[in-house]
N, C-alpha and C positions, 0 to 999 in steps of 0.2 A: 525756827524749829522745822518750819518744813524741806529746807535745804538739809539738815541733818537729815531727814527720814527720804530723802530722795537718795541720798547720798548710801544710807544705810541698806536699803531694800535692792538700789542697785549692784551692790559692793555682793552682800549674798547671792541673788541672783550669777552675778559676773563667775562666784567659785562653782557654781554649782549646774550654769547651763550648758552641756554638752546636746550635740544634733544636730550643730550646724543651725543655718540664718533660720530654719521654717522653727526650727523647734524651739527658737529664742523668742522667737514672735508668741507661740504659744504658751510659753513660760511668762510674758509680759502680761498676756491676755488675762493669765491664770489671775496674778498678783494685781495688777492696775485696775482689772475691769469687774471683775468678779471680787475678789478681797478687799480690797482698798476703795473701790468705786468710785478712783477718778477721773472717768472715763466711761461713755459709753461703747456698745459694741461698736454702734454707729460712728461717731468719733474718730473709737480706733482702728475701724477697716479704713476709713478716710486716710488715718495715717501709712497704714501698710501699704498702699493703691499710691500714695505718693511717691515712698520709698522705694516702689517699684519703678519707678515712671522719671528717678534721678540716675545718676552715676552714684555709686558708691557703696558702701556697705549697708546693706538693706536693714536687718536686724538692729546694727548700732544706729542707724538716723531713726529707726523707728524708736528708740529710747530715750533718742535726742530729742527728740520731738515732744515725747511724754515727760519729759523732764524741762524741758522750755515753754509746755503748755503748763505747765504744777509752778513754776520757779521762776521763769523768767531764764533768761540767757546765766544768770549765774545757777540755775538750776538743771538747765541743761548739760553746762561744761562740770559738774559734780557728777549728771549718770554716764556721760561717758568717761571720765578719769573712772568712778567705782565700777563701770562694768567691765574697763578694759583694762584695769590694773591686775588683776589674779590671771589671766595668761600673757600680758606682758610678763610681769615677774619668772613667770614660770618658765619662759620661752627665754628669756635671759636668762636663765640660772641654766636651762638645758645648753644653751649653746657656748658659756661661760665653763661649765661642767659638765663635759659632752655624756660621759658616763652616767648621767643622773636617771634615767629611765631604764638601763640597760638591765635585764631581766629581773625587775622589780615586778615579783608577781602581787604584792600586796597592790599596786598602782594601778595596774592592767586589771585585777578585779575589780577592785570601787568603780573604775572605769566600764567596765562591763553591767555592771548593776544601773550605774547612771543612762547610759546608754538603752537601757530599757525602761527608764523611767521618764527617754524622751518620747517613748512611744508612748505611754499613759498622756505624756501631759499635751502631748499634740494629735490623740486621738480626742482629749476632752474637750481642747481648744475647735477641734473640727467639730464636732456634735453640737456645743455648744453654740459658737456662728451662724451654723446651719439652723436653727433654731431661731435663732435673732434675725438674720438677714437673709433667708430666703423662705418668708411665708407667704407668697405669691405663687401661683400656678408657674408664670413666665420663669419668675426668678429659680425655682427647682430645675426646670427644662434648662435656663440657661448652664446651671449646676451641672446636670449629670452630661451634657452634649459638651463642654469644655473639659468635664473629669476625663472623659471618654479620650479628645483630642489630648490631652495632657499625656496619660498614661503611654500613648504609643507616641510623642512627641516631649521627650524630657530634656526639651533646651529651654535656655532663657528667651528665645526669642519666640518660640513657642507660647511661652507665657504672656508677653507682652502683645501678641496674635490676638490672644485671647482676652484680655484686657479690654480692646479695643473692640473687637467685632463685641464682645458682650453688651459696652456701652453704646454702641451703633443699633442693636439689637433692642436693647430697651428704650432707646430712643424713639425708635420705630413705634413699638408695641404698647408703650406705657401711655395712659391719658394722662394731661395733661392738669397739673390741679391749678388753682389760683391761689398767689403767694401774695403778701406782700410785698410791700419796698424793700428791695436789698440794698444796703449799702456794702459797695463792692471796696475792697482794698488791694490796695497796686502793691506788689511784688516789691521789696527793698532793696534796691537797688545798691547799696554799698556792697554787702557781702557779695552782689555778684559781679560788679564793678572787679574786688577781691579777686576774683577767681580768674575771671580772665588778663587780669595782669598778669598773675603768679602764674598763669598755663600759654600764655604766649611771649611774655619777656624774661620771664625764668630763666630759660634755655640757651638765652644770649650770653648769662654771666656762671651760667653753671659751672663751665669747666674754669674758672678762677682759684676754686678750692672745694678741696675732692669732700667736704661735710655739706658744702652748699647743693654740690652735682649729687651728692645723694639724697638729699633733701628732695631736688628735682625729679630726680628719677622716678619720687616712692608717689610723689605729689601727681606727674605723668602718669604714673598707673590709675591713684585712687580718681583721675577725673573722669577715662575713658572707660572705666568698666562700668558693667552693668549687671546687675543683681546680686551680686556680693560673691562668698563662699567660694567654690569651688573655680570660676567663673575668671580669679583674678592670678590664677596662679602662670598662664603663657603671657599676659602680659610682664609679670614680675620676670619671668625668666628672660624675654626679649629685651627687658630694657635694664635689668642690673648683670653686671660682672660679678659672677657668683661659679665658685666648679661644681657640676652637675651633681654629684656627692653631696656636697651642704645643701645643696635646693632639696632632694629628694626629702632626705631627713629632715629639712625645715617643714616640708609640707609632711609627712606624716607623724613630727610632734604637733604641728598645727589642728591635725585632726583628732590628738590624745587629749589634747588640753581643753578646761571649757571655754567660754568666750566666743569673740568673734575670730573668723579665720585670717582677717586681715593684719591681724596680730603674726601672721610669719615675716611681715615686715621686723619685727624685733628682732627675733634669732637671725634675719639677715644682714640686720642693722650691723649688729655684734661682729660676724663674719666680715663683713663690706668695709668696718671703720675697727680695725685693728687698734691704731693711736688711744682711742677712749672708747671703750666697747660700750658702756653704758652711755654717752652721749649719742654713738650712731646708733643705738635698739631707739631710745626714747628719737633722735629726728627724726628717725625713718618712722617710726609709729604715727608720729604725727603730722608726720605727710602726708602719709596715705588714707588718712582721715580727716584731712582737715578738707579738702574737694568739696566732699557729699554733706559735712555739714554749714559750711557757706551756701550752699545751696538751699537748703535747707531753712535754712535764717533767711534767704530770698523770698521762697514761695510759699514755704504754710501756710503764713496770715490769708494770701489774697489764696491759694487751692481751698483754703477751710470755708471764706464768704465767698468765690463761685461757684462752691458745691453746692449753697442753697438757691441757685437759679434755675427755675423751673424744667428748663430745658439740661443744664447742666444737671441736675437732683435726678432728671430719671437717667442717665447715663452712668450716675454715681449708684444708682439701684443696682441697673445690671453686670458694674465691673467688684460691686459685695459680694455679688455670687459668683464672679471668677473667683474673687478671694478666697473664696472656700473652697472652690473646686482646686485650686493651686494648691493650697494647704492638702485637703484630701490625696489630689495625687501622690504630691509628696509622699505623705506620708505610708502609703501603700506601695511606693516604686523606690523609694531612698528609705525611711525613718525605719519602718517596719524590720527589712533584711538586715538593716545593720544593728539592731536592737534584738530583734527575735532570733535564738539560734539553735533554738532547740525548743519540745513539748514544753520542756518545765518553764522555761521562760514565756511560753505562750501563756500557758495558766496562772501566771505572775503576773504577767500584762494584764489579762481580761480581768484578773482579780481586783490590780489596783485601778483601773477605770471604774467596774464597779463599786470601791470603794471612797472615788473623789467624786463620782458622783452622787451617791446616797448618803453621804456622812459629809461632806463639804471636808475634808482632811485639808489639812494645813498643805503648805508643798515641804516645809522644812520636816515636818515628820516621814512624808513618802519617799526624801532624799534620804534620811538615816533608812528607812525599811529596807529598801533598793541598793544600798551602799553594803548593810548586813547580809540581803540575798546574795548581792556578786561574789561578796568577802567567805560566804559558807561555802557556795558553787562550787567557789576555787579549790578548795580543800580537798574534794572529792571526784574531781577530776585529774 
């Protein structure tokens, strides 16, 4: 049963999370940690902080992971098929039916509504973190001197700046408690064993046949990036034969649709492999994901038992409160602009923050309320 209910919560989620990797995170927080409560806050910054700290799609291994902490590896591979199945589909039906978006104002509102209902749900995710993982004096100071660098420094690498000096910082500053025995767990070695075949002998037999070379190619992206979203799209362009026309349009269905964005591998799959257009969406899909979650399957066990070492655990203190402060940024320098775009939507924002906070509102009712606000907007515009 609990495979069905992974499977299920994921599959909803996957129609309904637009905003990109930050807001996916906060949509999981919403559901896993708060509703469902399989998961502590603690727990789940642990997960994010790792997801940060791999190649690969941030958001989706943070799923993976909550889905392979609840399930086991067959619980795993269920939330990423149900989270990535509604913009795979979508993104092959778009590139199969190029016409299928084309001034559909009915799609572009719900789409609009959504869009602002990533900024509720990742302003609650922020307030509420903040809350949980930073009630230390340090741990605040670490917060708002990271928000600070964030805000005028909006790269990944910025982030992972900050990551680090935070955990250097609370190393310094945190005393030290007395723990128990840990028993430490070593990293699993097949899945990464895995990884570095398919990323260094790959490339020998690729060009044999042009589904295997694009296997390769999509496999080559998903190892070398870092932080997901936006992030993966000059690798994809450098390394697949694509004309500049389909890429553009891949990457701004990729940003219409919900899911993850690593999902423009599909629409290019389609493009790339002419002979069976739904064989090259689904191998390219699952090249460019499978990287981050072998990895994944490497390091959780033993990142989850070194993060209880005393010297490790205050490091893991002060990179909770980068976590927030990332999310925070975000969400005032990305989530906000492209969600808020006028008054009225400002007071529809504060309104439904107010509302998931004092009423605990389900997330599937504040997605119809937000889908009916865009769908009215539009009318009268």
């Amino acid at each position: 049963m609990i495979n069905i209910s992974i499977f299920w919560h994921f599959f909803i989620l996957g129609l309904f999370s637009f905003g990109g990797p930050i807001a996916h995170i906060g949509y999981f927080r919403k559901k896993f940690v708060e509703e469902l409560k399989w998961l502590s806050d603690e727990e789940f910054s642990k997960i994010v902080a790792l997801s940060q700290f791999l190649p690969g799609p941030s958001s989706s291994q943070v799923g993976f992971t909550i889905g392979l902490k609840k399930g086991g590896i067959i619980g795993a591979i269920l939330a990423f098929i149900a989270f990535t199945t509604p913009s795979f589909l979508l993104l092959y039906l778009a590139a199969t039916f190029q016409n299928i978006y084309d001034n559909n104002t009915i799609i572009y509102a719900l789409m609009s509504g959504l869009k602002l209902f990533a900024v509720v749900i990742v302003a609650d995710a922020t307030f509420s973190m903040f809350n949980s993982l930073c009630k230390t004096t340090l741990s605040k100071i670490i917060f708002v001197f990271a928000t600070l660098f964030l805000i005028f420094n909006q790269t990944f690498f910025a982030q992972i700046i900050v990551l680090v000096v935070s955990g250097l910082v609370a190393l310094l500053f945190i005393k030290e408690k007395n723990m128990n025995k840990i028993k430490y767990e070593k990293p699993y070695f097949l899945p990464l064993i895995i990884f570095f075949i398919l990323l260094i002998f790959l490339p020998f037999f690729a060009n044999q046949d042009k589904l295997l070379s694009l296997f390769n190619s999509f496999y080559q992206v998903g190892s070398l990036v870092f932080g997901g979203g936006h992030v993966v799209l000059p690798l994809i362009k450098s390394n697949i034969n694509i004309d500049g026309n389909s890429f553009l349009v891949a990457y701004s269905l990729a940003q219409a649709v919900p899911g993850p964005m690593f999902t423009i591998a599909s629409y290019i799959g389609v493009v790339a492999f002419e002979e069976s257009p739904f064989l090259g969406a689904a191998v390219s899909t699952f090249a460019i994901f499978l990287p981050g979650f072998l990895l994944i399957l490497a390091f959780y066990k033993s990142f989850e038992s070194y993060s209880k070492n005393p010297v490790i655990s205050k490091i893991v203190m002060g990179i909770n409160a980068s976590v927030v402060a990332i999310l925070f940024s975000v969400l005032i320098t990305i989530v906000v602009p492209s969600g808020v775009l006028n008054i009225y939507d400002l007071i529809f924002a504060i309104l439904g923050f107010f509302v998931i906070k004092r009423f605990k509102t389900s997330v599937l009712l504040l997605i119809l309320f937000y889908c009916g606000y865009g769908f009215i907007w539009s009318l009268y515009v």
